[in-house]
FITIGU-607610 format. One record per residue: x, y, z of N, C-alpha, C, O in turn. Coordinates in steps of 0.02 Angstrom, whole numbers, plus 32768, in hexadecimal, padded with zeros to 4 digits. Layout:
FITIGU-607610
XYZXYZXYZXYZ/...
This chain:
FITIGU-607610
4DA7AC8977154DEEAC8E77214E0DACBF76F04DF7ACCB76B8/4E4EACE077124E6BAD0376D64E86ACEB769F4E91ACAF7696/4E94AD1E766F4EA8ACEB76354F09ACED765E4F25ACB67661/4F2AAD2276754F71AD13767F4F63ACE676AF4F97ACC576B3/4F35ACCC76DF4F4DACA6771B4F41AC5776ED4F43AC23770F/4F3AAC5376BD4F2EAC0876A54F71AC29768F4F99AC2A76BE/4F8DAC4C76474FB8AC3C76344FFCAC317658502EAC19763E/4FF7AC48769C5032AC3276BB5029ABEF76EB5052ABD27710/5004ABE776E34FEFABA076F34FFCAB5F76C05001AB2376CC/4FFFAB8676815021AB4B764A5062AB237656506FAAEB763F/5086AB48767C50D3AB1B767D50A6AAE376C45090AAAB76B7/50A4AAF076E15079AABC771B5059AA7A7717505BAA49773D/502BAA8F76C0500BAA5976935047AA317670503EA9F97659/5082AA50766B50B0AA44762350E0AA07766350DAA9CA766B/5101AA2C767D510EAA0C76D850EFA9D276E7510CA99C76DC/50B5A9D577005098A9AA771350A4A95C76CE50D1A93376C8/507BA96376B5507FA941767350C7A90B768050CCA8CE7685/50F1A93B7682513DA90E76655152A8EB76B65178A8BB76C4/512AA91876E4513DA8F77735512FA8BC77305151A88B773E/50EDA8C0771750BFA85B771D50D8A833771750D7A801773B/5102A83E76D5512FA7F976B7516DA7F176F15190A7BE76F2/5176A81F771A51CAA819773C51B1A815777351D7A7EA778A/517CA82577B2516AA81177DB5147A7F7780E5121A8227825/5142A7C678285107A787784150CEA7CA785A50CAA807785D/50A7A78D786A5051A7B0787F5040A7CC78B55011A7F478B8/5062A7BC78E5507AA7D379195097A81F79275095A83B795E/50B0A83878EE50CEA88378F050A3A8A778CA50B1A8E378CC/5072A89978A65040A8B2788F501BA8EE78C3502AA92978CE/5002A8D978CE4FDEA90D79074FF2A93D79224FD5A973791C/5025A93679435061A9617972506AA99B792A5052A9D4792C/5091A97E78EA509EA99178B95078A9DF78A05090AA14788D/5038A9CB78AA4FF5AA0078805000AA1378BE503EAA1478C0/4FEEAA2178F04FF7AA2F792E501FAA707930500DAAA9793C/506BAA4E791C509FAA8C791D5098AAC578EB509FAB0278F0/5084AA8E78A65072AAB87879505BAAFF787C5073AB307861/5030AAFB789D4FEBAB4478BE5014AB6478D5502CAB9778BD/5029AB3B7921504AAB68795E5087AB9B793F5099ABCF7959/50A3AB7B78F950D4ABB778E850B9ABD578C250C2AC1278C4/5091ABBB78945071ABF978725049AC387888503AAC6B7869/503EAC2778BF5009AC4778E15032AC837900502BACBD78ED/5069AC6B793F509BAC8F794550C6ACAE792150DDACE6792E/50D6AC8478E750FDACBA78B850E8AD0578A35109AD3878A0/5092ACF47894505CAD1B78735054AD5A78AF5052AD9678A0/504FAD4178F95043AD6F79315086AD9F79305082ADDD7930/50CCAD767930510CAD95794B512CADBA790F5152ADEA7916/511EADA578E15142ADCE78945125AE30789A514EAE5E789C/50FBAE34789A50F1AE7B789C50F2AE9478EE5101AECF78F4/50E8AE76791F5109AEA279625148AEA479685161AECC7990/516FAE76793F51ACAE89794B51BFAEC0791251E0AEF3791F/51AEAEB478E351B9AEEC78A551EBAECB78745213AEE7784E/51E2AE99787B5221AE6678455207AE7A780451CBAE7277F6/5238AE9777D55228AE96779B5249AE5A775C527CAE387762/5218AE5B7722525CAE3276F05289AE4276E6528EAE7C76D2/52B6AE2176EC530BAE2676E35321ADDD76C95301ADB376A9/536FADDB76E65376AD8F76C6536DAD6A76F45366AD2F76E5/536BAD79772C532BAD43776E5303AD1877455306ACDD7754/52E0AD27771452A9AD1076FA52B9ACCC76C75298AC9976C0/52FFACE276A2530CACAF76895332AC6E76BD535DAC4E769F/5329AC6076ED534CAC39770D5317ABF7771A5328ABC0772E/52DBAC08770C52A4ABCB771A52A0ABAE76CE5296AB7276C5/52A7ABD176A452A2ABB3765752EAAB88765152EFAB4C7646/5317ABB2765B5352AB9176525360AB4676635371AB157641/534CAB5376C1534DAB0976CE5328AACF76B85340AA9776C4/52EFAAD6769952BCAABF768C52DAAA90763A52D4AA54762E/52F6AABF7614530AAAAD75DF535CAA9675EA5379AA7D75BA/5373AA9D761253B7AA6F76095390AA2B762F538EA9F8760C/5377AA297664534AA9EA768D533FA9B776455358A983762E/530CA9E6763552E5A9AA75EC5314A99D75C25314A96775A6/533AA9C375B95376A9A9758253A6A989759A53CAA96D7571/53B8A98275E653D3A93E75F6539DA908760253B3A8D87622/5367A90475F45335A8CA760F5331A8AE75CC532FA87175C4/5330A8E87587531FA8C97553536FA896752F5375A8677508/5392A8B5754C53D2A893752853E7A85D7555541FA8487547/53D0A845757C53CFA81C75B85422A81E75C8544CA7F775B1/542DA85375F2546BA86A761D5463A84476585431A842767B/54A3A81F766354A1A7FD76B2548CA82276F3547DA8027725/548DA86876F15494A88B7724543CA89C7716542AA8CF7733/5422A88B770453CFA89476EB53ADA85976FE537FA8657724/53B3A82B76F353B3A7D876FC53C5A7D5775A53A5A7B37782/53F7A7FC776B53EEA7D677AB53CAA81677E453C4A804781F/53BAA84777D8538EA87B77F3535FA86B77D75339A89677ED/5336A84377AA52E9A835779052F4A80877CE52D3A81C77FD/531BA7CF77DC52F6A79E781252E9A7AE784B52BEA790786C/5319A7F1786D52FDA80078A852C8A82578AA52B4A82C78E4/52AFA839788C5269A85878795263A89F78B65235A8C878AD/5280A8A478D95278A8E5790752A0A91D78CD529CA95A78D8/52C3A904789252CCA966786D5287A974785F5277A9AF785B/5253A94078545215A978784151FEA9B2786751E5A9E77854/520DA99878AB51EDA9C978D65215AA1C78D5520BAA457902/5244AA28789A5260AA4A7891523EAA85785F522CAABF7868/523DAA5578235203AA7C780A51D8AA99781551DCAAC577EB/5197AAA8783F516FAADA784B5182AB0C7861515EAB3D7859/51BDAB16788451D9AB6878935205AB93785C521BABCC7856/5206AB4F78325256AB7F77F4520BAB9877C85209ABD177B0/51DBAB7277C45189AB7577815170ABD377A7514DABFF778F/518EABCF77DA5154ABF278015185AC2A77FC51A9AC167829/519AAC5377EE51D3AC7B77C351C5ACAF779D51E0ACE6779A/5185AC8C77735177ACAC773A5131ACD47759511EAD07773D/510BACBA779750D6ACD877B550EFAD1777E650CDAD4377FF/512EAD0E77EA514CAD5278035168AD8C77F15172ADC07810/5179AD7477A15195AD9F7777515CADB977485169ADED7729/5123AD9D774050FCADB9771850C4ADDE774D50ACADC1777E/50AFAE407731508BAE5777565056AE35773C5054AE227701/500AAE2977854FCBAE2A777A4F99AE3477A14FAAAE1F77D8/4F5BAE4D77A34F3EAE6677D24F1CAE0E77F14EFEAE117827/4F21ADDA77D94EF2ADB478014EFAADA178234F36AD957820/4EDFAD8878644EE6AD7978A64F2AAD4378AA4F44AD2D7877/4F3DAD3578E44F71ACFA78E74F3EACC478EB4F50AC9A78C1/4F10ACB479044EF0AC7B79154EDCAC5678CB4EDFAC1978C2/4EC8AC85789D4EA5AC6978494EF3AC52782A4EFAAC187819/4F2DAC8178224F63AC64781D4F6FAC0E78334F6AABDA7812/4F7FAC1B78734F77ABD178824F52AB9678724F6FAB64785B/4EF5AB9978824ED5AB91786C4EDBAB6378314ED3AB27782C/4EF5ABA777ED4F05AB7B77B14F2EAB61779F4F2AAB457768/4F74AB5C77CC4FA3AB4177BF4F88AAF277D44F8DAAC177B0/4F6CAAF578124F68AACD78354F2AAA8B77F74F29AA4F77EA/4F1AAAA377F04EDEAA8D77AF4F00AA6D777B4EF6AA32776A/4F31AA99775C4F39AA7A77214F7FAA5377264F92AA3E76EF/4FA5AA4777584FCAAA1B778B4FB5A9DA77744FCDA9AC7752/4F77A9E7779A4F44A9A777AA4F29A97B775E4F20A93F7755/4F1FA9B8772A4F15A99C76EB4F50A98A76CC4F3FA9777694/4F75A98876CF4FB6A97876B34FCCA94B76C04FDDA9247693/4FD7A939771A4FD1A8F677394F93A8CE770A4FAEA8AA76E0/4F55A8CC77074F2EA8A377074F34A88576B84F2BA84B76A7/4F4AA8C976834F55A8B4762F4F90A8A576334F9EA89D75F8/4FD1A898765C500CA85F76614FEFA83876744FEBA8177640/4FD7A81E76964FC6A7E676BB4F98A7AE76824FA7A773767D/4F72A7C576684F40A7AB76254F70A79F75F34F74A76675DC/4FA3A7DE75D84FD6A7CD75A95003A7B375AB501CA7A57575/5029A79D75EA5063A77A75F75076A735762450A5A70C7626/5039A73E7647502DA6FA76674FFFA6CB76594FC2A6D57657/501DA69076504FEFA65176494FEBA61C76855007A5E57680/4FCCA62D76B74FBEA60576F75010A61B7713502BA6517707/502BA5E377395069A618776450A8A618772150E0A6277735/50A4A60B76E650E3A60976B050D8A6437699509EA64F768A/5110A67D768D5127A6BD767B513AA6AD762C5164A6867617/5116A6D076105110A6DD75BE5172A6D075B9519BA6E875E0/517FA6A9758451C3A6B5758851F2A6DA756A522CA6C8755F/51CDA727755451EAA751754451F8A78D7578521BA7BF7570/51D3A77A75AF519FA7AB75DA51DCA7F375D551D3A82C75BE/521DA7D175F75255A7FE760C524DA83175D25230A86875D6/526BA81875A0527BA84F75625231A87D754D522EA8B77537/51F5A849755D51CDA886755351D1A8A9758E51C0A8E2757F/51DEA8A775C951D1A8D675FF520CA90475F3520CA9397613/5238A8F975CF526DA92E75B6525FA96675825278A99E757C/522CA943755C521BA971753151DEA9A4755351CFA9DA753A/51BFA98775935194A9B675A551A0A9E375BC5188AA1B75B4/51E7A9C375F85215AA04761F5215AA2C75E251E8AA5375D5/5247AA2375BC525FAA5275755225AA83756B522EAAC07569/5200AA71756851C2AA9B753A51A6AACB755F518CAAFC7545/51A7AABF75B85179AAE275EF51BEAB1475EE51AFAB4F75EC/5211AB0275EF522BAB2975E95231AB7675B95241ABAD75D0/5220AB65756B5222AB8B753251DAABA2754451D8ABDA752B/519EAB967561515EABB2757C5175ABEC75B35158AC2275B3/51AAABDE75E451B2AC15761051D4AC3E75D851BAAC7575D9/51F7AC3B75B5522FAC72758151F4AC91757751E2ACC17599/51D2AC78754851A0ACAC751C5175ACC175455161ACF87531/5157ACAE757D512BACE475BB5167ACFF75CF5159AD3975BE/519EAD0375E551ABAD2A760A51C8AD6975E051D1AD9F75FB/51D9AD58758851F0AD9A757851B8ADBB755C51BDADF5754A/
């Protein structure tokens, strides 16, 4: 694999991770799933269209880090979009941003591929770290705030 198609695959791992704690087992799958499908597409559609970096680019970090910083300060308006659990499915197209803005020669399919991978590892090391049979670690929220946060300040520094 390439070394850029993992590193943009890190927010995916960072993502994933903080998803576990916020949503049932059930959205798992679908989840890594989407993961790929935008990375993959982002990775295909970013250079036929000719999108370059601009401040486009900061708009997936941004959200990412106000998200976690209302999850970590436990904001009501954070608290009641964690229970419907469909904003996750939001995330893989804002993550998938940075596979369009950054040039690279590797295929869309390995893009995906590794998003889709380390999705899946991220899910599986939340799941070990935050769950104990069906009871949610009871910090889970605020750490999944700090993960948003961090996958956010991860798109800043790839993308400048």
């Amino acid at each position: 694999m390439h070394f850029s198609s993992l590193l943009l695959s890190t927010d995916s791992f960072i993502v994933a991770l903080a998803l576990s704690a916020a949503v049932s087992r059930r959205h798992i799958l679908p989840l890594i799933v989407l993961f790929g499908l935008c990375d993959g597409l982002g990775t295909a559609l970013g250079p036929a269209l000719g999108i370059q970096l601009s401040l486009a680019g900061l708009l997936s970090p941004a959200f990412l880090m106000l998200w976690g910083a209302l999850m970590m300060l436990s904001f009501p308006v954070a608290g009641s979009w964690a229970r419907a659990q469909g904003w996750a499915y939001l995330l893989p197209p804002f993550l998938a941003i940075d596979n369009m803005l950054v040039p690279g020669s590797e295929p869309a399919a390995l893009a995906a591929l590794s998003s889709s991978l380390m999705a899946a590892l991220g899910f599986a090391c939340g799941a070990v770290a935050w769950r104990r049979g069906d009871s949610v670690f009871p910090a889970a929220g605020r750490l999944a705030g700090i993960s948003l946060l961090a996958a956010g300040c991860l798109l800043l520094v790839i993308g400048a």
